[in-house]
N, C-alpha and C positions, 0 to 999 in steps of 0.2 A: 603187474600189481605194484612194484616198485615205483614206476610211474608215476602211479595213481594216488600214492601215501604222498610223493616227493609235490605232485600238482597241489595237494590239499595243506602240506604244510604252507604252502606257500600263499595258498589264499588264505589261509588263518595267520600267515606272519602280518598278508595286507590288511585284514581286518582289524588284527589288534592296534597296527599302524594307524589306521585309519580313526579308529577311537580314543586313540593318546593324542592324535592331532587335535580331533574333535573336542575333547577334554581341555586339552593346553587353551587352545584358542575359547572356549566356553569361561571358563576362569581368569580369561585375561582381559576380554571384554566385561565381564564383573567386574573386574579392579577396575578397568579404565571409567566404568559409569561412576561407580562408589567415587572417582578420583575427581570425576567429572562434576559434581554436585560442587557449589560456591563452600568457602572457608570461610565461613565471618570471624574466626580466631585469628585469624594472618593478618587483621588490618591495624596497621601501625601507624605512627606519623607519615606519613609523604605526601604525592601531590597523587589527587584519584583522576585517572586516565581513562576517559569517556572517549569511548572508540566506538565512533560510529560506523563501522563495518557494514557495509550492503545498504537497506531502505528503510526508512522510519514508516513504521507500519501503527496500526491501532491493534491488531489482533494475529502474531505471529503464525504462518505455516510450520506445520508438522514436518520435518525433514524426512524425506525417503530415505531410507536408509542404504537402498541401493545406488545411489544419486553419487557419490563416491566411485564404484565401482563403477559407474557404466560411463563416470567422465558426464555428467549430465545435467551437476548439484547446483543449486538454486542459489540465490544470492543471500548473505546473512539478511537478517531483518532482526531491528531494535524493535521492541514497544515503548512506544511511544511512554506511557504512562510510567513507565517503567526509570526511564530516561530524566524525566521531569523530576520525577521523585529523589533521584539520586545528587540531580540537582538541588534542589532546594534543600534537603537535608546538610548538603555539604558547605552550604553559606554558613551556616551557624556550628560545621565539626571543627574544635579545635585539633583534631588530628591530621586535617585537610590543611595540609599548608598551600596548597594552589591546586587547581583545576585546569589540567590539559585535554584539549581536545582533541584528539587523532582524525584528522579527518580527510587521512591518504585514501580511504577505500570507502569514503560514502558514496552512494548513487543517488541521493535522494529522497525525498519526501514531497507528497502536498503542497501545495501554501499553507494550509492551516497546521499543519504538524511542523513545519519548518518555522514556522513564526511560533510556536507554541514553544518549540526549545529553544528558541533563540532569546526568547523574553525572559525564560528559564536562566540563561544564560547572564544576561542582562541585572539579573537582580542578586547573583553572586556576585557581580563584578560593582555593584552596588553600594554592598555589604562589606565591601573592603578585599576581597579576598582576591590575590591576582588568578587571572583566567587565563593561559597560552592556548594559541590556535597552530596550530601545522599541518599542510598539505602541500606534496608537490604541486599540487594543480587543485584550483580552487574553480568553481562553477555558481551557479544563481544560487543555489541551496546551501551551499557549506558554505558560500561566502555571507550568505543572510546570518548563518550562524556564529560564525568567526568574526564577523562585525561587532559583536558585544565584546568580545574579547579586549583583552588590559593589554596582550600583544599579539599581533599577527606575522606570524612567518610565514615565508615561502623557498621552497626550495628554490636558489638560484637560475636552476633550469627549467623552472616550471612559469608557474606567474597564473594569472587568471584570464578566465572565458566567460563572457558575462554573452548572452544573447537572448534574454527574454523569453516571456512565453511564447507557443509559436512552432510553424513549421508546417510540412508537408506531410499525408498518408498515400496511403495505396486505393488506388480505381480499380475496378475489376471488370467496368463494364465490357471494355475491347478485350479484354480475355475471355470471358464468355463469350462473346460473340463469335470468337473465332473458334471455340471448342464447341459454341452450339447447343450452351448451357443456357435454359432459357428460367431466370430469378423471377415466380414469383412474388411481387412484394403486397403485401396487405400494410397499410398504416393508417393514422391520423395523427394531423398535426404538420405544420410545413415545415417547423425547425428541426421535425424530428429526425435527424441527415445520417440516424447511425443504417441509414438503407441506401445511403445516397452511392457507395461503393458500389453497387449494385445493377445501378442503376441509369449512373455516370459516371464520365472518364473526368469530373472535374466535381469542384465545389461549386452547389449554387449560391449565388447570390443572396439567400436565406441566412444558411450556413454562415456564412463570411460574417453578416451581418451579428447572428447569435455570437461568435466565435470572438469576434472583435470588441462587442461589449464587456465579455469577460475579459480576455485578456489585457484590454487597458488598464480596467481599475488594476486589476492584481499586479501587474509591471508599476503601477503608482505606488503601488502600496507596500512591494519589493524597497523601493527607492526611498518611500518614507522609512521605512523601517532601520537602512541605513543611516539615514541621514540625521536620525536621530542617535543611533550607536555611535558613528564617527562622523561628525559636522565634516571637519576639515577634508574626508576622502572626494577626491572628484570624480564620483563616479559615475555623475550624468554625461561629462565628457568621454568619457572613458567609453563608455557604451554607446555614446550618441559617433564617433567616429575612431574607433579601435584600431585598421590599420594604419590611421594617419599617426596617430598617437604611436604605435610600435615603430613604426616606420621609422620615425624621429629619434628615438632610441637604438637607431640601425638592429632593428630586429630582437632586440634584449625586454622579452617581456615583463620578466619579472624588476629589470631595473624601470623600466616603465611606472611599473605598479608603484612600487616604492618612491618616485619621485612625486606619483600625484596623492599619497597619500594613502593608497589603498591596501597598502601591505607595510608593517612597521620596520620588520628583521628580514635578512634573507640568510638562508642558510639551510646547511643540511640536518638530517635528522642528529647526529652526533654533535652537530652546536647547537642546536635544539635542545638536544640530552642535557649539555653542560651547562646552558640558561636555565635550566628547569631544576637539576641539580645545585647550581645556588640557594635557591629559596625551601626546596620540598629536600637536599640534604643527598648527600652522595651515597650512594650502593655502596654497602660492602660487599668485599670481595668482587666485584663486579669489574667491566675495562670501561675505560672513558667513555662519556657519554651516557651513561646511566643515571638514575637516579631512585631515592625510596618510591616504589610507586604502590598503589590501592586499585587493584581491579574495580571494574564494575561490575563484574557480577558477582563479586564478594558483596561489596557495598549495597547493589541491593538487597540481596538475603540481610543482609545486619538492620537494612531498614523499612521491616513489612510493612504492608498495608495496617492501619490501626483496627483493635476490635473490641473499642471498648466503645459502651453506648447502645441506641436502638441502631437494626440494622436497617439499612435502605441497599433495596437489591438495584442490580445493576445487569442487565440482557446484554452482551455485546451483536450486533447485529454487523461484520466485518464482511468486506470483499465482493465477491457476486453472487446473487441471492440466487441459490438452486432448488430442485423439486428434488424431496427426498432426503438422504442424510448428506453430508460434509463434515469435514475436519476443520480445525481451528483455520481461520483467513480465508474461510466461504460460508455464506450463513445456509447452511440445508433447512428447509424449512420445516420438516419432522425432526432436526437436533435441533433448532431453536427454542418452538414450540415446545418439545419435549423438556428440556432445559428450565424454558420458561413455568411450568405448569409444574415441574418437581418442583421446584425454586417456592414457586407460594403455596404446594402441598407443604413441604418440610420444613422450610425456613419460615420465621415468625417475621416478617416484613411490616414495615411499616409504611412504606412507599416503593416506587419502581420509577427505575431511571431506563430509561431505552438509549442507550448509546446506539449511536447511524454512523457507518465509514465506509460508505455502500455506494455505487455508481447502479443499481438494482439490477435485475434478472428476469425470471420468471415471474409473472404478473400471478399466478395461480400460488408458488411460495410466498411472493409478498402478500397475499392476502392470507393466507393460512398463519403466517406468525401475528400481522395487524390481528386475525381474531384471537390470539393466544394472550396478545397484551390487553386486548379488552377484557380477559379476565380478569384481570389484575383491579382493572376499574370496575367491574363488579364484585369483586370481595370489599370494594371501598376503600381501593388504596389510592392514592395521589400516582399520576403517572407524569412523569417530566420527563419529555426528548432531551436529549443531548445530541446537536450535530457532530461530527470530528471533519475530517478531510470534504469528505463526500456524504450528502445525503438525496440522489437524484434518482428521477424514473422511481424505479421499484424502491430505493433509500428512501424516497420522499412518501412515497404510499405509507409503507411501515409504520412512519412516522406519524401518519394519523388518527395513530391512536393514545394520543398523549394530549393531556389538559392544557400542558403550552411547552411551546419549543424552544430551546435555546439553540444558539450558532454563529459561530463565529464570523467578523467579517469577509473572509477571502474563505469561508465555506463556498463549496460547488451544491448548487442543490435546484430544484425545481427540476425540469425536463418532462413533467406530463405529458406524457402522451405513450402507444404503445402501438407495438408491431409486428408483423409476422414475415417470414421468408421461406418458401419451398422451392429448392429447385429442380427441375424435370428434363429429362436428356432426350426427347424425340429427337431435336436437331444435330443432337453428337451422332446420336444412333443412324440417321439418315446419312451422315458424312461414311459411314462405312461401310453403308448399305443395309443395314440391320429395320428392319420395319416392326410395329406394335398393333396388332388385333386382338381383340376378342368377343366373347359372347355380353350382353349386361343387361341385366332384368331391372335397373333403376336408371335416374340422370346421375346417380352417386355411386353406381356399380363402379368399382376399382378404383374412385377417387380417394384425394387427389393420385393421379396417375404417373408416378417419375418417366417413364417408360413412351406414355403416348401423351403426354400431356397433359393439364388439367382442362375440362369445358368452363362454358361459362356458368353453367348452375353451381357450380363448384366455387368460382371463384367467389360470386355473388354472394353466397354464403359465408367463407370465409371471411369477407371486405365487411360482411355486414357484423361477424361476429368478433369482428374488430373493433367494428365502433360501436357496438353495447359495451365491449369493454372500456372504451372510452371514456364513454359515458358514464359505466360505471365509477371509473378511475375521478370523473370530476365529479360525480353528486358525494364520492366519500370527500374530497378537498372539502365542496363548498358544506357540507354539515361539520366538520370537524373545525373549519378554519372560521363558520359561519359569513362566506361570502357566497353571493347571488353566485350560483351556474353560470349567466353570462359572464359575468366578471371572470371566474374563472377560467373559461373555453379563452377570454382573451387572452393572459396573461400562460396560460397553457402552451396548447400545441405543438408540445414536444421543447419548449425555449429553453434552456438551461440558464440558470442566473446567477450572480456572486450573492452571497451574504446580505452584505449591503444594502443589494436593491433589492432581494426577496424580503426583507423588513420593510423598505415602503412597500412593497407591494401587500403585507401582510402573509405571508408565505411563512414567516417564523415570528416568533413574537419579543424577544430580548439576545441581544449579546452577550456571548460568558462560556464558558470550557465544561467542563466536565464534572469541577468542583462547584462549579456556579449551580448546576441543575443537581445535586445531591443537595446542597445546601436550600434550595427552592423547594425542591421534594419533601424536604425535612419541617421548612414552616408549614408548608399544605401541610403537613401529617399533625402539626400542630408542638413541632419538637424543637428543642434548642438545635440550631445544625452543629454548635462545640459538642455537644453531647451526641452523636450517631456517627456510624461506617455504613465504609461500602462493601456489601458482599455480591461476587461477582460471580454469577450466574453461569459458571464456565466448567467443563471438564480438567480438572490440573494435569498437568504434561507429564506424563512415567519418568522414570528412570532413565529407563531407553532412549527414550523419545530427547532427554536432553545429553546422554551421552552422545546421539546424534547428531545434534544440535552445534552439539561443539566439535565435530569432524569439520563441520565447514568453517571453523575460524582458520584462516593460512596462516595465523600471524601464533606466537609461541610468544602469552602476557608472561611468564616467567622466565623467557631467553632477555636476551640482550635488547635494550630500548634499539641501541643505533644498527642493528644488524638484524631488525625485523622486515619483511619484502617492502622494497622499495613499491611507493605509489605512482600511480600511473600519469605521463605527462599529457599535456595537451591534446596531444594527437590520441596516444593509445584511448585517453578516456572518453572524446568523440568515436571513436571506433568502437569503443563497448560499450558506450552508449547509443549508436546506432543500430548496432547487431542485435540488442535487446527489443528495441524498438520495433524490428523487424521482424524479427520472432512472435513479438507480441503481438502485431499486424496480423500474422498469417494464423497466429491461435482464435485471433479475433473470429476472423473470415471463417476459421473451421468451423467453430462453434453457433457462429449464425447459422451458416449452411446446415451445420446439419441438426439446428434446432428443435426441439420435438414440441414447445411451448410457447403460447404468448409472451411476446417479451417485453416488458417493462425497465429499458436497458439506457442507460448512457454512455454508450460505446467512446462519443466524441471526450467525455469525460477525462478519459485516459490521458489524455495530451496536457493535461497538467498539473500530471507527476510523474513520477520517473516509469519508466519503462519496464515491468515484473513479470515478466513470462513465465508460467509452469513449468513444469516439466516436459510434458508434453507437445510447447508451445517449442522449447531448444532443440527437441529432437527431431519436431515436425522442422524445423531453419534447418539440423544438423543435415537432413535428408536431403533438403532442396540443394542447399550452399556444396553438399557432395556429389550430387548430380549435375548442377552449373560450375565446377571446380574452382568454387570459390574458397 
């Protein structure tokens, strides 16, 4: 009996242990959200330090909250709008003594989000106000950015990597083949090449051709954008023969840089600090290298979005369109729709902005949110597209339901056309001897059949209910854009286009951002655009969700400027730039495969912008790269 008292005290000492721990840590994670929440009371004189941490996004992901623990967490992502704003406010703060850019741990953005802060950039540095740039290692994107800049540093052992758009993916044809996976592919359109992985162990000649059109302009347009920031850098040489050029410098990149112009200072982060501290005023109490600095996520809280005026709503339509619901940085097409349709229940709207930052998805989502926005135009409100990064495939569908489109010029958009992918393992099954029978009272009994294959009544079917989709997808272009079908089917076919040439083509109708199509939406409504806001159509992020949010910042804005994690050089930041990439490849491939919808998708899209694998896209690499012991 003794025992039995002495077992039980013991699991009542574990339980109340177990609930005081539970307690502690429940109240502590409390404080840290409460702590977590921006200070607009802390912002003093100094210089506001825009740290571009991770990828400039249009519509941030929700941080898993397990992504921490399981070693698996996603990379930061700025908003965009967010970013801009903080800029332009800070041209005219007299508390802003200068403007640094941290831009050790960017990955990336678009061209069109890349040029959109860069020009952000641009008009501070305008206004008088000095701009400082620093990263050990500078790439196409943070160099685009740091080009406005008043100075450009580079750490000594760093320098820059300019390599244009561009590159290599993954074939999977000879991997199926030898596993005996037999792809079938349904499509229409010949550029439409996000199948060609499938299908081929190369790029067709199609491909090449689509792929090449873009990326010149936008490599042009990279170059002009410099060369208007800094005349004097030479960085067509620079690019046009890079290891002649290092070479020359006996392997000293970053003296390189500096000789031809392309980088002003060279130094570390703590003569960084002490440059920065002249102008924006020395830390107190702090060690050398420091200076007064102004968060940015202070600063935006101190400067919200405006809400004075008639409202003009704003739909974000962000990432890859799904069937069903999704979280912020994937548009689900029952939270869009739904979203949408509360928005002109509750809200007194006077127009509707359709923001697009979409490479599309699911042809059956894109059409479900397109009819959610033509409500909008049936209550008789004005609808103005807004492009951002991406508006292609399913992005561009959506988009057909707006009065006229705005987009930028090195917007990605067009790609009409749609596709399907089943794949079926008779042939793996045969490799091991495994066979497939059975009973079937139709030509459709058991179809499509992974197991035995699909017939040909089957495929017929699917091929042909492809291209009523098609079809579909171009009689909605040619009524909404008002061009002939044939016209259309030509300029179709799955082609993806820059900005530029989607305007001659007629494809979008004006150039201009975000503010340009509120302001548009605002005359249609018949309204001053000085007099109206934007109210944005979005679920606001919890507590949680941003105490989360800030677990994945590595860098401590309230420690030491010079003793924050060194950024990454040359080497490492090709290396987690390729790892990403690869990740992202094989989430690709998963998610075609095991598609359950017609997809209205711009897979090729991807490749020109940075590399953003999910969750599931690192763990699905972490699996592989542990099994090939990489």
């Amino acid at each position: 009996m003794k025992l039995v008292k002495g077992a039980w005290k013991i699991l009542v000492g574990i339980k109340d242990f177990l609930v005081l721990v539970f307690m502690l840590l429940f109240f502590t994670m409390l404080f840290a959200a409460l702590s977590a929440k921006p200070n607009t009371a802390s912002i003093r004189d100094g210089a506001l330090v825009v740290a571009l941490d991770g990828t400039l996004v249009e519509q941030p992901e929700e941080v898993d909250p397990w992504s921490k623990v399981t070693g698996s967490d996603a990379a930061k992502q700025q908003r965009l709008r967010d970013v801009v704003r903080a800029l332009d406010a800070a041209k005219t703060d007299d508390r802003v003594k200068a403007v640094v850019l941290d831009l050790d741990s960017f990955m990336g953005g678009y061209p069109a989000a890349v040029t959109e802060v860069a020009n952000a950039v641009g008009r501070v540095r305008a206004g008088g106000k000095p701009v400082l740039a620093y990263a050990t290692a500078y790439t196409d994107a943070s160099y685009a950015i740091a080009s406005n800049a008043t100075e450009i540093w580079v750490n000594p052992l760093g320098g820059t990597m300019f390599t244009g758009p561009g590159g290599t993916r993954l074939y999977y044809k000879g991997l199926l083949d030898k596993l005996g996976v037999n792809a079938h592919i349904y499509r229409v359109g010949k550029f439409k090449s996000a199948v060609e992985p499938y299908m081929r162990g190369d790029m067709s000649p199609e491909a090449k051709e689509a792929e090449l059109a873009i990326y010149q302009p936008i490599l042009a347009q990279w170059q002009a954008l410099i060369a208007k920031a800094r005349p004097k850098a030479r960085v067509a040489e620079y690019l046009a023969k890079p290891a002649e050029v290092v070479t020359a410098a006996k392997g000293d990149i970053a003296k390189a840089n500096l000789a031809m112009g392309i980088v002003d200072k060279l130094g570390d982060r703590m003569a960084f600090g002490k440059r920065v501290a002249e102008i924006a005023g020395v830390a107190s109490g702090k060690p050398v290298g420091n200076f007064n600095r102004i968060k940015l996520a202070d600063y935006v809280a101190a400067h919200p979005l405006p809400t004075g005026g008639d409202a003009i709503g704003v739909i974000t339509i962000a990432g890859e369109i799904v069937d069903g619901k999704a979280g912020p940085g994937k548009a689900g097409g029952d939270t869009v729709s739904a979203l949408l349709l509360k928005g002109l229940a509750a809200k007194n709207l006077k127009a509707l902005v359709v923001r697009v930052d979409s490479p599309g998805g699911s042809a059956l989502a894109s059409e479900q949110i397109r009819q959610a926005i033509l409500q909008a135009k049936a209550q008789g409100l004005p609808v103005v597209v807004s492009m951002g990064s991406l508006a292609a495939s399913g992005g561009y569908w959506v988009s057909m339901g707006g009065d006229t489109i705005f987009a930028e010029p090195n917007t990605i958009t067009g790609s009409i056309g749609i596709f399907g992918v089943i794949p079926t393992f008779e042939k793996t099954l045969a490799k091991i001897g495994v066979g497939a029978d059975g009973v079937k009272t139709s030509p459709l009994s058991g179809q499509p059949d992974i197991y035995g294959g699909t017939n040909a009544e089957t495929d017929t079917l699917l091929q042909s209910a492809i291209e009523a989709g098609y079809a579909r997808f171009i009689g909605v272009v040619s009524a909404a854009r008002k061009i002939a079908p044939e016209k259309v089917n030509e300029i179709a076919q799955g082609r993806v286009w820059i900005g530029g040439t989607a305007h001659q083509l007629g494809l979008v109708d004006r150039f201009g951002g975000l503010d340009d199509a509120v302001a548009e939406a605002a005359r249609r409504a018949k309204l001053d655009p000085a007099k109206v806001h934007a109210v944005y159509l979005e679920k606001a992020p919890s507590g949680w969700a941003q105490f989360f949010e800030s677990l994945t910042n590595d860098k401590d804005e309230d420690g030491d400027w010079a003793d924050q994690p060194a950024g990454a050089d040359l080497f490492a930041r090709t290396a987690m730039a390729q790892r990403a990439l690869f990740a992202q490849a094989l989430g690709d491939a998963q998610r075609l495969a095991k598609g359950g919808s017609v997809q209205a998708r711009c897979l090729e899209c991807g490749a020109l912008g940075p590399a953003s694998p999910d969750v599931e896209d690192r763990n699905l690499y972490s699996l592989i790269a542990a099994r090939l012991g990489l």
